[in-house]
N, C-alpha and C positions, 0 to 999 in steps of 0.2 A: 354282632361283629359287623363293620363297617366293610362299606361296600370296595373299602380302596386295598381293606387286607383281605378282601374274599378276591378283590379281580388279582391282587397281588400273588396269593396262593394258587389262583386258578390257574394264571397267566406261566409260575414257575412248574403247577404239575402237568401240563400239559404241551409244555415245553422242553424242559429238562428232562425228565425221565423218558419219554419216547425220543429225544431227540441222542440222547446217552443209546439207548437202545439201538436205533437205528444208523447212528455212527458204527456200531461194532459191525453187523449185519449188514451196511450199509451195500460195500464192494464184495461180498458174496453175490447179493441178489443182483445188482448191475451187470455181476461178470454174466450169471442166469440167464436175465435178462436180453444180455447183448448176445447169448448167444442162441436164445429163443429167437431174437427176432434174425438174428443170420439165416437160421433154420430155414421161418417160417419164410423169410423173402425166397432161400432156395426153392422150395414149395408152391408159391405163388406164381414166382417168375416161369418155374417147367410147367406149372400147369397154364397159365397166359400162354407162352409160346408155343404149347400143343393144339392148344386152343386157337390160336393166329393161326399156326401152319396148321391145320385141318380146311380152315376156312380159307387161307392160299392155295393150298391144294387144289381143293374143290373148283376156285375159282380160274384158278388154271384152268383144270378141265375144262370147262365149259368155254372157256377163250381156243383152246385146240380144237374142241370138237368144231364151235363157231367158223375161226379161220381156216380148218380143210374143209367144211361145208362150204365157206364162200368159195374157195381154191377149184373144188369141181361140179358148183353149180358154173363157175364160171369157164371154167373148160368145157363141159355138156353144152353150153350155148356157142361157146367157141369152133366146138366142132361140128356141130349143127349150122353153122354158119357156112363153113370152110364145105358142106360135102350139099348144101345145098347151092350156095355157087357152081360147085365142080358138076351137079348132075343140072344144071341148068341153061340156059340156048348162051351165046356168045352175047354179049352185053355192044347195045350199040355205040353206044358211049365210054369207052374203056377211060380209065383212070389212068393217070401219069404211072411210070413205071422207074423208080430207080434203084440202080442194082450201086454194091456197094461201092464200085470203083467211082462212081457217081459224086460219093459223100466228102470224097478226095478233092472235090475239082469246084473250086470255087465257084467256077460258071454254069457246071450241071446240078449243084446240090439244094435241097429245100431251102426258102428261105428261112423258116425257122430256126435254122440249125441253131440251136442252143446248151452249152455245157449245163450239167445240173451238180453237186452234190452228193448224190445217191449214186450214181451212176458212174463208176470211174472204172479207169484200167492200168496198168502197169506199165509205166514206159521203160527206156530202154537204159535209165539211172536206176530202175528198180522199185520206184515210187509210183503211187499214184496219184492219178492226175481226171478230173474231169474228163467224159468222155460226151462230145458234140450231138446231141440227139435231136431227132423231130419226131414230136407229138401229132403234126398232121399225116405224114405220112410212112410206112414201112420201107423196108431193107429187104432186095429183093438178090439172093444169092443163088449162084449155078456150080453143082458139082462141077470138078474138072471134068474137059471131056465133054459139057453139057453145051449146045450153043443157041443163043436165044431163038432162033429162026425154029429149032426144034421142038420148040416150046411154045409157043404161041396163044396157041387157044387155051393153054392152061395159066398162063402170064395175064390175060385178058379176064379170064372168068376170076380173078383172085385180088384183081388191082383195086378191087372199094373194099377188101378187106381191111383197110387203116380203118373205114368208118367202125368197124364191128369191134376192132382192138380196142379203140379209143371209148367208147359206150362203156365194153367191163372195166376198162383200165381206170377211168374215174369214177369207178363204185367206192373200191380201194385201193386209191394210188400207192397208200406207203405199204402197202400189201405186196404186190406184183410188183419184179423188177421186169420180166420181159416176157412177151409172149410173142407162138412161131411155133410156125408150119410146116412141114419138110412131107415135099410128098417124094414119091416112089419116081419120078421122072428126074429129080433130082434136085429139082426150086426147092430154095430156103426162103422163108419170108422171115422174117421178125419185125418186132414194134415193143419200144418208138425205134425209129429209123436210126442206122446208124451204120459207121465203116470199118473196117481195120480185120477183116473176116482174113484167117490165113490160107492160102492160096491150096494147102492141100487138106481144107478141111469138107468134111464131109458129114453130114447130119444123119445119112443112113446105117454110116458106120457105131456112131453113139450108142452108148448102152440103154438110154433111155428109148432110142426108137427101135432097136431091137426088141427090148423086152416087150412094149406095148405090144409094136406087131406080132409078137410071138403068144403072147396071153390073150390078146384080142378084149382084153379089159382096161381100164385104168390102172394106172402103176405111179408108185412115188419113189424119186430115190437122192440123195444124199449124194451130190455131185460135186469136181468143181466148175465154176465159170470162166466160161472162155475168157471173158476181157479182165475179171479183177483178179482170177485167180483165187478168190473166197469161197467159200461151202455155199451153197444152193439149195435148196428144196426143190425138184423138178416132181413137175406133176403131169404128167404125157397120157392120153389115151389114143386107139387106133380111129381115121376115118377111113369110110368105104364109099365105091360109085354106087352108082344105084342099080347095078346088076351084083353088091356084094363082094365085089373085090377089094383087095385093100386097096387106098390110092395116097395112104402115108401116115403118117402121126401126127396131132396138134399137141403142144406143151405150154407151159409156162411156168416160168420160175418165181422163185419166193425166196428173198434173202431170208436167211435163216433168224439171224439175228429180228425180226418183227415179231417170231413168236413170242419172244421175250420181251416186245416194247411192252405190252401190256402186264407183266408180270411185276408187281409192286410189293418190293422186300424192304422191311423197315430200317433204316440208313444205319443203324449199328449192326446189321447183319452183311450189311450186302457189298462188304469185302469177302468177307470170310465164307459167305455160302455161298454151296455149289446149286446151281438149278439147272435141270436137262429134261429133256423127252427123250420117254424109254418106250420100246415095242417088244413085248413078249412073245418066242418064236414056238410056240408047244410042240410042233411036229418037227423040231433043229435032234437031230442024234443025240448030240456033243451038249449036255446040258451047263456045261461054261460058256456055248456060244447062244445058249437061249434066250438070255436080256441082254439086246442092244443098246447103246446108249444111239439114238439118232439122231439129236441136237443137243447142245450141249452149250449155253452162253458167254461163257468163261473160254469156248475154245477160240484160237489166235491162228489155225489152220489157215495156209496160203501155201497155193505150189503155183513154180512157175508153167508148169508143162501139165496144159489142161484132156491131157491125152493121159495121165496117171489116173487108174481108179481111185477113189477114196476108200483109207481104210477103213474097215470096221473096228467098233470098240465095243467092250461085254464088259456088264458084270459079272465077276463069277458066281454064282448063286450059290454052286457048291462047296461054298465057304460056312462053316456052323457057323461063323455069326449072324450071316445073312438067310439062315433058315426059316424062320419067321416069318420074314420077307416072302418067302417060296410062297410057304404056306397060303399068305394073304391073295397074291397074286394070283395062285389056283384056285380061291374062292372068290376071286373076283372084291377084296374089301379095300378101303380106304382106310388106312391108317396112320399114325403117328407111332414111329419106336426109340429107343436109346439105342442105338448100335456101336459096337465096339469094333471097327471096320480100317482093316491097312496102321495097327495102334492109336489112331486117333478116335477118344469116344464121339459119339456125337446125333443128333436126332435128325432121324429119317424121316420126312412126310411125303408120302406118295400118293397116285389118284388111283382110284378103282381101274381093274384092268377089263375091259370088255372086248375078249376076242384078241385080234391081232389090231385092234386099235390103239393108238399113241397115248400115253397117260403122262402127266408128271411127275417129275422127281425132284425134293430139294433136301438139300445136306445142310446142317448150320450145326458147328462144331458147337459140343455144349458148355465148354468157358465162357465161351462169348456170352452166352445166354445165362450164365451165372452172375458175368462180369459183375453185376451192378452190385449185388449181393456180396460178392468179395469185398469191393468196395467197401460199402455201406458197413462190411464186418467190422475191418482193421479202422473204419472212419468212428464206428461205434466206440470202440475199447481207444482212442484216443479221447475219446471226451468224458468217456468215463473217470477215466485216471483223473482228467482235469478239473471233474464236477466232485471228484470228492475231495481234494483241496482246497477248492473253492466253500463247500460244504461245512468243513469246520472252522474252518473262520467266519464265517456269515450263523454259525450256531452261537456260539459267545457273542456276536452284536447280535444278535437276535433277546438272549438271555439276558443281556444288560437291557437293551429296547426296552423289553418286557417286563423290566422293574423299575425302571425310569420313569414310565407313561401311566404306570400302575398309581405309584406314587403320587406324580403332580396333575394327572390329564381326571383323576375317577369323578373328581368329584364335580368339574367345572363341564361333565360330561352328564352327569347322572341329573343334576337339578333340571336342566333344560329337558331332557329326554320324558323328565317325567312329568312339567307343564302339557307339553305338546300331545303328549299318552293322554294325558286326564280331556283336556280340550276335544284328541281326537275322537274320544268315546260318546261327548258331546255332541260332537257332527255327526256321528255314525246316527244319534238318537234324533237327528234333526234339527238341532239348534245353532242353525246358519248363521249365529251371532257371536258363536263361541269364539275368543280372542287368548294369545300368550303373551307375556312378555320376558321377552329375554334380548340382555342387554353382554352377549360375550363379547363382540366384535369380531365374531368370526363367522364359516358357513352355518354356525346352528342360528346365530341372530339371525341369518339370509334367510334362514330356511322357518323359524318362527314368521318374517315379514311376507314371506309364501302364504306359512299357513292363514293367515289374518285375511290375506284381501282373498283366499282360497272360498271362504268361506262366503262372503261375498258375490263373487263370480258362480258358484254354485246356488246358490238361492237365485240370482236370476237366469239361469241355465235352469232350475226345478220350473219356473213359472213361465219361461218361454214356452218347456215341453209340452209341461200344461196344456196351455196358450196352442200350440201346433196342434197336439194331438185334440183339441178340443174343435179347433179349423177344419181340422182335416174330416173329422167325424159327421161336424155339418155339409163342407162339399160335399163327399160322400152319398150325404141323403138329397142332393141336389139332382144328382144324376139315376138315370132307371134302375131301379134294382136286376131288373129282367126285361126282357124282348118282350114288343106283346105279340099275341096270335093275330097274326095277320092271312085270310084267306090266299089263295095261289102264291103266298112270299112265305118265304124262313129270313127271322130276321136274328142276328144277332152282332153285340156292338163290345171294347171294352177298352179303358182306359187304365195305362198306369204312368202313374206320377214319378218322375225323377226327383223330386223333394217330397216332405209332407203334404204340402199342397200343389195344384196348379195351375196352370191356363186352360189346358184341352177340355174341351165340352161335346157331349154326344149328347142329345134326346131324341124319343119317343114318343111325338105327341098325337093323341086320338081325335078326330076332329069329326063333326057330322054338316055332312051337304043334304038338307032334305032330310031323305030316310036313308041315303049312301052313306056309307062308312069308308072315310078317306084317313089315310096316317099322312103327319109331318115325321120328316128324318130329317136330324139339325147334326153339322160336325163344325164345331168352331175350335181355332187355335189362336188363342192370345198370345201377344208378344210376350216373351221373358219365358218367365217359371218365379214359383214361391209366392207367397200371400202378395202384393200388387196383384200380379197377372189372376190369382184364383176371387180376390174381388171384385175385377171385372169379369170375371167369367161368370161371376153369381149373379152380376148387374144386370149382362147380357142374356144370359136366361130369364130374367124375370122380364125384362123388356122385350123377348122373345114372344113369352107365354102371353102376352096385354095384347099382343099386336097379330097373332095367328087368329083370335074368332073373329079379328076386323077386316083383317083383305084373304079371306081362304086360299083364293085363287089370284088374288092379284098381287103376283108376288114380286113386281114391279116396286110399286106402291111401299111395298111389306116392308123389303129393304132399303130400300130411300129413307123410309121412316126411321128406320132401325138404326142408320147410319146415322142419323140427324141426331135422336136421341145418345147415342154413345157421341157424339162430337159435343152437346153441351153436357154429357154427364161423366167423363173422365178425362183424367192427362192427358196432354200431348204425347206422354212416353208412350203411353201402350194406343194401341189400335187390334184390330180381330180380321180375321178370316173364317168366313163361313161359307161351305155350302148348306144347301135348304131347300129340302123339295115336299110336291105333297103327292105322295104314293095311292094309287088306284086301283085298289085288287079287283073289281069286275072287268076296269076295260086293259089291267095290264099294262097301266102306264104311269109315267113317273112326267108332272113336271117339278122345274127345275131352276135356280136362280145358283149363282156364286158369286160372292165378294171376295177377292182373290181365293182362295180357293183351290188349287190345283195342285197336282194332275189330279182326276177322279177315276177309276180305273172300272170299265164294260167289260166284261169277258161274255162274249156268245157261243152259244152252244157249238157252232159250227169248229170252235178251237184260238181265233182270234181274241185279242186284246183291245180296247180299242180307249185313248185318252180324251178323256170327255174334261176341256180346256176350260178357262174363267178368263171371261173379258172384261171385269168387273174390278175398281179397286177395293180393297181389303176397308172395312168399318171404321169409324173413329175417323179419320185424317182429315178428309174435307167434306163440309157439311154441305146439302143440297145436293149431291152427285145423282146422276141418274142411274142407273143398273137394268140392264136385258136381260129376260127370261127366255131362255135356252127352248128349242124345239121341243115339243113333247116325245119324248124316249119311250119306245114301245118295248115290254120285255117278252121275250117269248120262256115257255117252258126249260131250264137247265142255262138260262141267262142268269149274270151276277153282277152286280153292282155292289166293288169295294171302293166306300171313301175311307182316305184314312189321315191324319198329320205326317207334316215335314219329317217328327222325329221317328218316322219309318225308316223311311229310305236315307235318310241323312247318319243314322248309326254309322257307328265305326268300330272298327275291333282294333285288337294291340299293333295293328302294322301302318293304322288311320286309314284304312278303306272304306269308306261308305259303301254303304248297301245296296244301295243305288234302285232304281226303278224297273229295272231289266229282273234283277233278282224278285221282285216285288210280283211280274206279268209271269215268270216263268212257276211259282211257286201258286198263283193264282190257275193255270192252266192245270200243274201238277193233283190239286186237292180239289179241282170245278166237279167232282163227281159227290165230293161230301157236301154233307149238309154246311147250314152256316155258320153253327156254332163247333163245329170241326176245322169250317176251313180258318175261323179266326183265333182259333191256339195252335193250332199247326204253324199259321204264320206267325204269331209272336212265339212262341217256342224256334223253330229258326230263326227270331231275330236275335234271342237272345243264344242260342247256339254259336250262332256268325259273331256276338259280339264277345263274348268268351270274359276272361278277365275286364277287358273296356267297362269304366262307368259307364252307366247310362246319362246321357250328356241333356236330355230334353223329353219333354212328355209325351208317352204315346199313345194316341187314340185309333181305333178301328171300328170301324162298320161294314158289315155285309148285309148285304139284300139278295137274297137268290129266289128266281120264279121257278113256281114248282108246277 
């Protein structure tokens, strides 16, 4: 049977018959489907948004606990301030003094005076407006009845108070609206400074300075503000003289609304949810007035007459739906619920209760939190309808397609497929000669004229590899296998190539003075990388090796020569950098020559780094240079000497940071206790840690010398 009625049969049973099938079935499964995945998105989405508000919750918490810790650390110092003035001698130098009628008067008021933003009050349209404050100095206010003459020493001991406001005030300025003093004699102080105090107000009377002084602790309470008329957070404790009397209360207020600047609800929620600070009251009778609501973001509270208490608000707990809740709350847990609350359903996330501490609360009705999934339901079962519609009409062209192509495409498909098959078995076997020919005029002609020069490109791709890996095998045996044993030194060196081959060069050469026994330690880095740069690298070692048993010590000499020789024996393109010294284990010392060369890096026992420089230029460029040999370098015991190449410290990882030299001294100080062949994989292993994904851009070589 031919291959045009086999695709033609295949084409029809594999088409037809499951597609008949799956037309009948087709809008069953769909409908399944669409409503599996409604399901599963309900499913997904409640368990994400449990998941989110847990992790809001939580995070709340910690932003409350945070800002009442700032609120009465900064009160404690507030009133430690305010009672060590008052117990202290009359100040020689008193600070300016203005009381509020002051802020009125153009010619007596601070110069700062400045409206802000945050700061406003109610005028007498009912609006608010900016209220005129200074930052340098307070408001200094007298009960009725109070007159300053009788006040005096307590006006004077309290007048650098502005400096102490202004210190906490810009710890966290969007924190605190206002802070202020009201002592027992009848002085108001507040800051920042400002005017508009009503004539029959009175700070002793306040509930805030009742309570404090009456508990003789810290108190917080849920007020309103005199000038805006908005909710407050007041946080008042008592101060005393220093015989223990009381001598009044410090405070400071907190617009409410800040607890909640930090609170970050995802923009499709944060119409619809409610967020508030709740305080559990365990010892309240009335267990409907147990859970307070005491802040509350959504509320729009404003009265005009800041002489009204603020009412209280409660959840009722003793509601069965909110039982749970109790529960949680009396074990102290954090949880996430569904609650069915006032007939709206909806998911409660709340913080752990500890004590009579403040925890969070947020509501987010659970439509919302389905929304997307309703959505995505009715958007499914629209497209369903339309995809199977579309479906059996695209079955019949398919069906016809599928005996058309069967027909006229099998055969002017099959001959070519099966040149290029036979040929490809060829190549697989090795025969980089193997050729097709096919003449369709379409992608398979394109694709025979691939396979052809494929073949080609690959045979010298096999003979380059060759070639490399045959390169590389002899560099390789160029450089030490191993450190030798050198008496009072640990030496170890190692190089890796960012190609096949390279430029960097490290040796070990054994040398005899007399009957002493002296080492050379060679690190060069040729320009480039790849076969150029690793045959002058093999040049320069053999030219290296001719020329150490002629000048041992004269290493002057040694590299002038060396230089001369690479100036008539390679390109202009490349040139080298070498240092080259000859190491001394009886007297513990190193001398030393560099052709450019640098930095070369000292570490002394004592913890320093020290960059031992090259005055010298780099080999190859100009012939006859002369070159200076470096003082002789004395090593003491737990001294280290690392040479290493540019492509150290020049890495870079995926953001393009180089590595830089700093990382190089401080990772040298970190491993000076290990041996040398410790500290020189430690350091390549952090280079290549630091360089993460980054190719390796250039070849890197390392040497350590450590006196033992």
């Amino acid at each position: 049977m031919k291959f045009r009625t086999r695709l033609l049969i295949l084409l029809l049973t594999i088409s037809l018959l499951p597609l008949s099938l799956s037309f009948l079935f087709q809008r069953a499964s769909m409908l399944h489907f669409g409503n599996k995945l409604a399901s599963d998105t309900h499913v997904l989405l409640n368990s994400s948004a449990t998941t989110l508000l847990h992790t809001l919750v939580d995070d709340f918490g910690r932003i409350l606990k945070r800002d009442k810790a700032m609120g009465l650390l900064t009160l404690q110092i507030q009133a430690q301030a305010v009672e060590c003035r008052l117990s202290s001698a009359l100040p020689e130098h008193p600070k300016p003094i203005f009381f509020s009628a002051d802020y009125a008067s153009p010619e007596n008021q601070p110069k700062d005076l400045l409206g802000t933003q945050k700061r406003k009050r109610i005028n007498k349209d009912g609006k608010l407006v900016p209220i005129p404050v200074s930052y340098s100095q307070q408001v200094i206010f007298l009960a009725q009845g109070i007159k300053p003459s009788e006040v005096t020493e307590e006006l004077q001991k309290i007048s650098s108070m502005p400096e102490v406001y202004k210190t906490l005030h810009d710890i966290q300025p969007d924190l605190f609206l206002w802070q202020y003093t009201a002592l027992e004699s009848g002085i108001h102080s507040s800051y920042p400074g400002k005017g508009g105090y009503p004539p029959e107000y009175d700070p002793r009377q306040r509930q805030w300075y009742k309570d404090a002084a009456a508990k003789g602790e810290p108190i917080q309470q849920i007020l309103t503000d005199l000038t805006t008329g908005s909710l407050i957070l007041t946080l008042a404790r008592p101060i005393y003289t220093a015989d223990g009397k009381l001598a009044g209360v410090t405070a400071l207020d907190i617009d409410y609304r800040q607890f909640f600047a930090d609170w970050s609800i995802p923009d499709e929620w944060v119409n619809d949810a409610k967020s508030m600070v709740l305080i559990y009251h365990e010892d309240q009778p009335d267990p409907r007035q147990r859970l307070e609501v005491l802040l509350r973001k959504q509320s729009e509270y404003r009265s005009l007459d800041w002489r009204i208490p603020v009412e209280h608000e409660y959840l009722d707990i003793t509601d069965p739906q909110l039982q749970d809740l109790q529960l949680d709350l009396l074990s102290g847990t954090s949880a996430v619920r569904k609650i069915t609350y006032q007939g709206q359903e909806s998911l409660w996330a709340y913080g752990s209760r500890n004590g009579d501490k403040p925890f969070p609360l947020v509501i987010v009705p659970y439509q919302q939190i389905i929304a997307k999934a309703v959505n995505a339901e009715k958007y499914v079962n629209q497209q369903i309808s339309s995809s199977l519609k579309i479906s059996a009409a695209l079955t019949i062209l398919v069906v016809a397609a599928a005996i058309l192509l069967a027909i006229i495409r099998s055969r002017k498909v099959t001959q070519p497929i099966m040149q290029l098959a036979t040929a490809a078995n060829q190549l697989a076997e090795g025969n980089f000669d193997a050729q097709v020919k096919i003449h369709t005029g379409d992608e398979l002609e394109n694709l025979g004229t691939i396979f052809n020069n494929m073949g080609t490109s690959l045979k010298e791709r096999d003979q380059m590899k060759q070639s490399l890996a045959l390169a590389k095998e002899i560099q390789q045996q160029l450089l030490p296998d191993s450190a030798p044993t050198c008496p009072n030194f640990d030496l170890a060196a190692q190089s890796l190539y960012c190609d096949e081959t390279g430029g960097d060069y490290f040796d070990f050469i054994e040398l005899k003075y007399s009957e002493q026994q002296r080492f050379g330690l060679a690190v060069g880095d040729v320009s480039g990388h790849g076969i150029g740069s690793a045959l002058v690298m093999a040049t320069a070692r053999g030219v290296l090796h001719s020329l150490v048993d002629l000048h041992k010590s004269d290493l002057e000499v040694l590299a002038s020569e060396f230089n001369n020789q690479l100036c008539r024996g390679i390109d202009n393109a490349y040139f080298m950098t070498l240092f080259y010294g000859v190491l001394n284990p009886e007297e513990q010392s190193l001398i030393w020559i560099s052709a450019g060369h640098a930095p070369v890096f000292l570490y002394r026992a004592e913890g320093l780094v020290e960059e031992l420089s090259s005055s010298g230029i780099p080999l190859g460029i100009i012939e006859d240079t002369q070159y200076e040999m470096s003082p002789i370098t004395k090593l003491s015991p737990g001294d280290i000497l690392l040479i290493g190449t540019d492509g150290i410290w020049e890495s870079r990882n995926m953001e393009e940071e180089m590595f830089g030299i700093d990382r190089v001294k401080e990772l040298l100080i970190r491993y000076a206790k290990a041996d040398a062949e410790t500290i020189t994989e430690q350091l390549i292993s952090e280079l290549n840690s630091f360089r993460g994904e980054h190719s390796q851009d250039d070849d890197i070589t390392l040497m350590v010398v450590k006196a033992s």
